[in-house]
TISEPA-652713 format. One record per atom (N, C-alpha, C): residue in one letter; x negated, y negated, z. Coordinates in steps of 0.05 Angstrom, whole numbers, plus 5000, padded with zeros to 4 digits. Layout:
AXYZ
...
//
This chain:
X498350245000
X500050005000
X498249755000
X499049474984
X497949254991
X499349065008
X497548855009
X499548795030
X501248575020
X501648535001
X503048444977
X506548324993
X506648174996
X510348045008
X511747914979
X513848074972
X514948124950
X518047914960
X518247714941
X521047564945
X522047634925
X524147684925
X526847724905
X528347474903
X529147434890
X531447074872
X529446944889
X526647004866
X524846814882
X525746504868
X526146384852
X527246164837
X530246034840
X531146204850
X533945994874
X532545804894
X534045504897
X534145494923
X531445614943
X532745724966
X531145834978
X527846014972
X529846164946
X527046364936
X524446154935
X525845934912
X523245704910
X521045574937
X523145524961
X521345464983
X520645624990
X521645924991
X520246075007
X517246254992
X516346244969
X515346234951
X512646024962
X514145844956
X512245574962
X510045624975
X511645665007
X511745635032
X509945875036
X509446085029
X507446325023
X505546265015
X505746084990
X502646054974
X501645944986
X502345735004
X501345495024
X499845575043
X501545875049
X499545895073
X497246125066
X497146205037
X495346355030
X495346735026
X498146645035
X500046985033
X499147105001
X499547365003
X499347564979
X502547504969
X503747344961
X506447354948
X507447334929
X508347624921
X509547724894
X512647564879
X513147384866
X515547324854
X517247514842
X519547564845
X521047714823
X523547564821
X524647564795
X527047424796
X528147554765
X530647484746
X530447374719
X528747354700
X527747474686
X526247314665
X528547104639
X528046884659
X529846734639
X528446434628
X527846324610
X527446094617
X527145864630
X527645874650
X529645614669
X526845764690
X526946044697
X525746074711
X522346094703
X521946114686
X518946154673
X518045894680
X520045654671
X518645374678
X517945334712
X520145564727
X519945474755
X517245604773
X515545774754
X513745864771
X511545744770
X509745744806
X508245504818
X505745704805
X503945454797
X501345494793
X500045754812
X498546094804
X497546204815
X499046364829
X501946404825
X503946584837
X503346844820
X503747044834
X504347334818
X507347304806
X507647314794
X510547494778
X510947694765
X513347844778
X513548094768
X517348004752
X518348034736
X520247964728
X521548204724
X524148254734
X525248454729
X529148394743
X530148554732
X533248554734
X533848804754
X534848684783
X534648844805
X537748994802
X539048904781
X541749194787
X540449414758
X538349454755
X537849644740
X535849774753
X536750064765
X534550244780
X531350194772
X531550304740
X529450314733
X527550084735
X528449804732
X526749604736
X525649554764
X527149694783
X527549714803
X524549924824
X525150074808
X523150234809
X520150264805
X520550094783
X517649994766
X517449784781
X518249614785
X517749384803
X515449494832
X516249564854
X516349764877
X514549924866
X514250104854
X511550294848
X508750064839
X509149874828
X507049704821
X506449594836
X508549334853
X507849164879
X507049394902
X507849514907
X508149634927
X506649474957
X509149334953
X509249114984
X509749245009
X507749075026
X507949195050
X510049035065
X511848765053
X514348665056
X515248685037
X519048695040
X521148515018
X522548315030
X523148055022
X523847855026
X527147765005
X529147935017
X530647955001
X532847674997
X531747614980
X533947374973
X536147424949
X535847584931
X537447534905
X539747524922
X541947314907
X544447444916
X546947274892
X548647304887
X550647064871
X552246954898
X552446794903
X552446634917
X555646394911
X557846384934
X560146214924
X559045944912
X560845794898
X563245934890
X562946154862
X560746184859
X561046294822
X561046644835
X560846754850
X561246994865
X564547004850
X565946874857
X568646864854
X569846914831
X568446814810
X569246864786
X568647114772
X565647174778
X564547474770
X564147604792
X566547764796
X566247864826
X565048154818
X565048344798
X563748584791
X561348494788
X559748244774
X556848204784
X555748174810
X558348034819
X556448004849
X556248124869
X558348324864
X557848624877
X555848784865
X554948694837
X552648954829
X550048794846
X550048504848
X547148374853
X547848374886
X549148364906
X549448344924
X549048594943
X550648764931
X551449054955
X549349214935
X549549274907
X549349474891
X546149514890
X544449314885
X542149164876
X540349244902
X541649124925
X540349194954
X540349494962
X541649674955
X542449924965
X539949984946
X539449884920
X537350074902
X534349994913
X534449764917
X531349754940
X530649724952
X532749824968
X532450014998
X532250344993
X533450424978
X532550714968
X529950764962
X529850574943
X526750654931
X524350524949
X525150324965
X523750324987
X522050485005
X524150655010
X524550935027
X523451085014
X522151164995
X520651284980
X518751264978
X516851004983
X514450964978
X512351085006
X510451094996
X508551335025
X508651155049
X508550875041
X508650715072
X510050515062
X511650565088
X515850375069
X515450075080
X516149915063
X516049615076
X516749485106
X517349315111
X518749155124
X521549065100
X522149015119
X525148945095
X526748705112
X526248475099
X527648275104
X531148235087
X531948145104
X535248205082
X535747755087
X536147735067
X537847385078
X540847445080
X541447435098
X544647535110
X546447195099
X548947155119
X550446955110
X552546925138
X552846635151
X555046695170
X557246725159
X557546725134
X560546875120
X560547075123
X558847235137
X561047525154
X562047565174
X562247165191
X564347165208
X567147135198
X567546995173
X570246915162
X571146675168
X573046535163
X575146345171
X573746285205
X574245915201
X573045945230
X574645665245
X576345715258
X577945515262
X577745275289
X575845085286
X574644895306
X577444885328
X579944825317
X581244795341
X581744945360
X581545235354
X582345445381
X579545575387
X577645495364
X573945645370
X573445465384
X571745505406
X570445285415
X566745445428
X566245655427
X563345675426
X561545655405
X559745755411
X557945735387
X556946075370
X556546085346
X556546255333
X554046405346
X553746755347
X551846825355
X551147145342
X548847315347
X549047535333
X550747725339
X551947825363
X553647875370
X556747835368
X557547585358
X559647545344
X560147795334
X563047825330
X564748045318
X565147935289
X563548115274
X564148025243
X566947975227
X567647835213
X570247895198
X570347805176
X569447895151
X568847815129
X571847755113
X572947475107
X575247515095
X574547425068
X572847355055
X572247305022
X569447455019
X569647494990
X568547774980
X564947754990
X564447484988
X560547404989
X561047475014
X563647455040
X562347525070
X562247875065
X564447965055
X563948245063
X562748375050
X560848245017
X558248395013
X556348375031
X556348175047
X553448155064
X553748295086
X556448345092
X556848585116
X556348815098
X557748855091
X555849165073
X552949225077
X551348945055
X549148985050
X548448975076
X548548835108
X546948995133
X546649215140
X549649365130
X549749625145
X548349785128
X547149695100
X546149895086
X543149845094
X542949605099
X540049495116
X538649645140
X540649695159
X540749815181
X540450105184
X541850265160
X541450535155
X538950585141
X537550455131
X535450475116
X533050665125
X531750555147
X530650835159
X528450585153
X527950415151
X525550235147
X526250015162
X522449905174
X523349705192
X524749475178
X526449345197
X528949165185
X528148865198
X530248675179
X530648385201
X532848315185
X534648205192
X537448105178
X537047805190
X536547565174
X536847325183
X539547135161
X541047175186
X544246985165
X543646695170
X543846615146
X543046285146
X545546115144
X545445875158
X547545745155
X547445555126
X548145315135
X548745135107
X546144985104
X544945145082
X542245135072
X542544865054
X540844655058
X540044435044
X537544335040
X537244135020
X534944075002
X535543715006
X532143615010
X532343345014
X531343214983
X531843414966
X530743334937
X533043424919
X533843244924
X537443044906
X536043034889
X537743184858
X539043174839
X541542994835
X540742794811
X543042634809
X545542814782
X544443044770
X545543224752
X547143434766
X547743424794
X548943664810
X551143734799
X551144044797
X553844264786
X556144124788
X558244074772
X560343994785
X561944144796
X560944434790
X562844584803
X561444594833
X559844484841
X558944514872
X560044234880
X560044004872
X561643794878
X564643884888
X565543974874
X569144044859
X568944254900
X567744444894
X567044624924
X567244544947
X565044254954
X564644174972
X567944004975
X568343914955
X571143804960
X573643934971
X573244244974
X575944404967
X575544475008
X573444435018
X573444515050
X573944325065
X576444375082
X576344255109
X575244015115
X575143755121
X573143595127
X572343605156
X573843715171
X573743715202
X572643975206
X571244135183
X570844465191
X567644465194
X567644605226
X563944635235
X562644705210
X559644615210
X557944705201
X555344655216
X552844895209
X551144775220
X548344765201
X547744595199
X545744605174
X543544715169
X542044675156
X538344685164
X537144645136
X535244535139
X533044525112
X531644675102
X532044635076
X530944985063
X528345015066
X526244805075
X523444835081
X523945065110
X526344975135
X525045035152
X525945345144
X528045475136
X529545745118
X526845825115
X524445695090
X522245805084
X521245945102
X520445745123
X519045745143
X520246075160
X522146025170
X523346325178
X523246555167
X523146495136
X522246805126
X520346915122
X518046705118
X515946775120
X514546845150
X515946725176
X514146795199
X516247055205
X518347085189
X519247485200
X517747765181
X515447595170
X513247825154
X512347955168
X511147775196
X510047855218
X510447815242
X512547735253
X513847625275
X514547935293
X514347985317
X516248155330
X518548085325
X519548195310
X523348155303
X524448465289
X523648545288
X523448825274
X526848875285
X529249005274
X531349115288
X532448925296
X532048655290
X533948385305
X534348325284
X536848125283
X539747965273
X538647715283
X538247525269
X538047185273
X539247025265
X540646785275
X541546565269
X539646365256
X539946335227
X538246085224
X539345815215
X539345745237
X539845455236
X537645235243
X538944925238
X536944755241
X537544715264
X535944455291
X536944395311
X538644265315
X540844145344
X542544075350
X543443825335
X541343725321
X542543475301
X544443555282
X543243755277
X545143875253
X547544055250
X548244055280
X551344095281
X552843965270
X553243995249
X556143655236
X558343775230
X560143605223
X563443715207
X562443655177
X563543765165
X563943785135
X563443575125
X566243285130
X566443065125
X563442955125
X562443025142
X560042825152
X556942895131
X557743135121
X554443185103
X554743055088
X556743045063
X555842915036
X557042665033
X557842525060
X558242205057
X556042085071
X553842285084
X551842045099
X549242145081
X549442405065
X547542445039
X547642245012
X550042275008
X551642034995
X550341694995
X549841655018
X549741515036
X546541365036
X544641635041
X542741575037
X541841575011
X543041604991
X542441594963
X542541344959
X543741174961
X544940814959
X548640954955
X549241184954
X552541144942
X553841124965
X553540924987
X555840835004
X558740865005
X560441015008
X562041025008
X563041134987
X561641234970
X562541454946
X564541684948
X563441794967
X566242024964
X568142014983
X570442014971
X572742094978
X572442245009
X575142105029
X574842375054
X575242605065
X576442665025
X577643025034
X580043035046
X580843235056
X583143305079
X581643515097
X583443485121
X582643605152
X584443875141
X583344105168
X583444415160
X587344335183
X588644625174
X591144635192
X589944695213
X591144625235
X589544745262
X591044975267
X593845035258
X595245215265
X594745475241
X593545505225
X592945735206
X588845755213
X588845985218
X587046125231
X585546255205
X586746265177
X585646305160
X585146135142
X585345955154
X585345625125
X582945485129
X581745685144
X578445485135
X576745635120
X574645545119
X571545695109
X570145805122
X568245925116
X567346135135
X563745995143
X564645755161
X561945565178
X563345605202
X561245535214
X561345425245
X558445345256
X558345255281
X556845235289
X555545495308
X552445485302
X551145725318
X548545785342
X548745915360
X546845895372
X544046055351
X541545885348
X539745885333
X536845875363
X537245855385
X535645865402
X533746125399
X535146365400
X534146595396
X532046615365
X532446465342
X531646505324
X529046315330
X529546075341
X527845935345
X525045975358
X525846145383
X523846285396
X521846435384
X522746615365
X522046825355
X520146735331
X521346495316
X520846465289
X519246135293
X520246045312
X518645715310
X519945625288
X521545645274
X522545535240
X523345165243
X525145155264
X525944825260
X523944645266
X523744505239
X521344235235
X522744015227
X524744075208
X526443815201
X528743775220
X529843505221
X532343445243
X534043355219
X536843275220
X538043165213
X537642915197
X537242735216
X536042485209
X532942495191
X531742685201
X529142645187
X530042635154
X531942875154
X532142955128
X533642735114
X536042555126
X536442285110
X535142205099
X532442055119
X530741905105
X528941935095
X528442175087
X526842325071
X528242355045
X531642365054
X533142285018
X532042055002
X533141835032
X533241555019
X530141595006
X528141615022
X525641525012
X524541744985
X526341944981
X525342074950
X526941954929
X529741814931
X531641784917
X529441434907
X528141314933
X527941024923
X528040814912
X527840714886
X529440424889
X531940474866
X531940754853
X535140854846
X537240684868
X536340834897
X538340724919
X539940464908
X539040324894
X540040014891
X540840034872
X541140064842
X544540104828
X545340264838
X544740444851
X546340684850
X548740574882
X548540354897
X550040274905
X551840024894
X550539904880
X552839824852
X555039934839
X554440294838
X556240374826
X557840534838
X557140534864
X558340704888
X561740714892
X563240444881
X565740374883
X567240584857
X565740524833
X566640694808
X566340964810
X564741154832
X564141334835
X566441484846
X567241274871
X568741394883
X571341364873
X572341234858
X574941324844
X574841514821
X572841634812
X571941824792
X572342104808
X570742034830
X571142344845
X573742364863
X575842204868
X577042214878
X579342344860
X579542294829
X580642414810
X580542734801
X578442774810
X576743114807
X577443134833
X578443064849
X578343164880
X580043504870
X580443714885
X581643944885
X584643844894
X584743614909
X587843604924
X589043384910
X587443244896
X588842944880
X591343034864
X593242884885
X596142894871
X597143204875
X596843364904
X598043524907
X599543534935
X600943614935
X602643604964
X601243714991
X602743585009
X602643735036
X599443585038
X599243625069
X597143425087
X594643595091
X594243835091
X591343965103
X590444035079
X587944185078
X586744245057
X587144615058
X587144705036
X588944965035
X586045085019
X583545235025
X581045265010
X581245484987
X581945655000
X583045954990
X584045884966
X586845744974
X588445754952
X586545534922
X585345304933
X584145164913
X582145334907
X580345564915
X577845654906
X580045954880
X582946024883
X583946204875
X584446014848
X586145834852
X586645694831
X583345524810
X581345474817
X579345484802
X576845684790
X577245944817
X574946094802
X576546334804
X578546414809
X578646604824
X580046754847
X580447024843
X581547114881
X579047174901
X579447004917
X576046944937
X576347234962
X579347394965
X579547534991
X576947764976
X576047915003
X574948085007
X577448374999
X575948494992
X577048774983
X578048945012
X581048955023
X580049045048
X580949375045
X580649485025
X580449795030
X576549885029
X575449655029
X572249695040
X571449555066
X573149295064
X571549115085
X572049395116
//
């Protein structure tokens, strides 16, 4: 075996920092992702890449017999809302994909570590007005849309593996490097939840940071919360009007609508979590809340200034695209707006 730490959807999001965040520190770390364009441009000077399509055994295999890592750092996943629309892919890249390298894992003469990136969407629906602690590993899972109850799957297939394990579920993973081209369908998303519904954030440096210190961390057989610190407890409402915010677009977006307090299934599947235990273990939180504002403002820089000129036209633009513009009734109903744009979001319950 080498000692080779192998990331999977190394070019998502996360994969990218956590990638980074390896080379930085001088790690043996293997890329695998797509071979697609988009991603060829995304790989950092002096990275290994092994390119391969993880719902096909065979690539699967050849992958794993070549690297033969003494970690996996499992990130691929499809990820809401587009999970929703191709729900047979995201069960092949989610549940299907993971089960195959973990098998072939288990095969090799000396079997990895196996990192899984979990999701607190395998608590479900989380309703601030009658919840009032904080999320923890112990929590009783309840996966009610399909991305929570692949990631409940993919643990238990984690867990059965017979190889040392770490399941770290991340909360609401963000980036202080704003794109002014963002998805609209992740705009259209962020619009369709709760404004009053917990979340707890963290920065995808410090995410990096955590996966890389569970290569070698005593954590072996533990479940972690990764979150950022207590700054970053917020409601919904509050991320992308004070990101917004720090861009120059003051007052840009629209305020959404608040969750029913009386339907127990009408939210999203955030909350806030105890991350102490992860903290201990992993050292991961470096960014705060605030840091990460002004780390917007100061990457976005002197944009900030039309871009609050046009902050007024913005917000009647998005307020038009809102998911609820010009529809009845007072709360925000997620389910039903994520059914009516991509899809049926419930979890399958003759598996969950």
């Amino acid at each position: 075996m080498s000692d080779a730490i192998l990331v999977t959807g190394a070019f998502g999001l996360v994969g990218r920092a956590t990638v980074a965040h390896l080379a930085r520190l001088g790690a043996p770390v293997v890329a695998t992702d797509l071979d697609t364009p988009a991603n060829r441009r995304a790989v950092p000077a002096g990275v290994r890449v092994r390119w391969a399509d993880l719902t096909d055994p065979v690539h699967v295999a050849e992958l794993l017999s070549t690297v033969r890592p003494a970690t996996i750092i499992h990130l691929a996943a499809i990820i809401p809302p587009m999970c929703y629309s191709r729900p047979a892919l995201a069960r092949a890249v989610n549940v299907d994909a993971t089960r195959s390298l973990l098998e072939t894992a288990a095969t090799l003469a000396e079997r990895p570590r196996f990192i899984q990136a979990s999701s607190i969407a395998v608590y479900g629906p989380r309703n601030p007005h009658r919840i009032s602690g904080l999320l923890t590993a112990g929590t009783p899972v309840r996966p009610y849309d399909l991305y929570g109850q692949h990631k409940v799957e993919s643990e238990q297939l984690v867990r059965d593996s017979g190889l040392g394990w770490v399941i770290l579920r991340l909360g609401g993973v963000l980036s202080v490097d704003i794109r002014l081209d963002t998805d609209p369908n992740l705009i259209y998303f962020e619009g369709v939840l709760p404004s009053d519904g917990r979340l707890q954030t963290v920065d995808v440096r410090d995410v990096a940071h955590a996966f890389a210190a569970s290569a070698t961390a005593d954590v072996v057989g533990r479940t972690l919360l990764i979150g950022g610190d207590d700054s970053h407890r917020l409601v919904q409402g509050e991320i992308g009007a004070a990101t917004a915010a720090a861009m120059g677009l003051v007052g840009a977006l629209p305020p959404g609508r608040r969750g029913d307090p009386d339907d127990d299934d009408g939210w999203f599947a955030t909350d806030w979590m105890d991350s102490a235990p992860a903290q201990r273990a992993l050292g991961h939180q470096h960014h705060s809340w605030p840091q990460m504002l002004a780390e917007t403002a100061q990457n976005v820089g002197w944009k900030r200034y039309p871009l609050r000129l046009v902050a007024p036209l913005a917000r009647r633009y998005l307020e038009r695209q809102s998911p609820y513009y010009r529809e009845p009734g007072g709360y925000a109903n997620p389910w039903e707006a994520v059914r009516r744009k991509w899809g049926a979001p419930e979890a399958d319950r003759r598996i969950a």
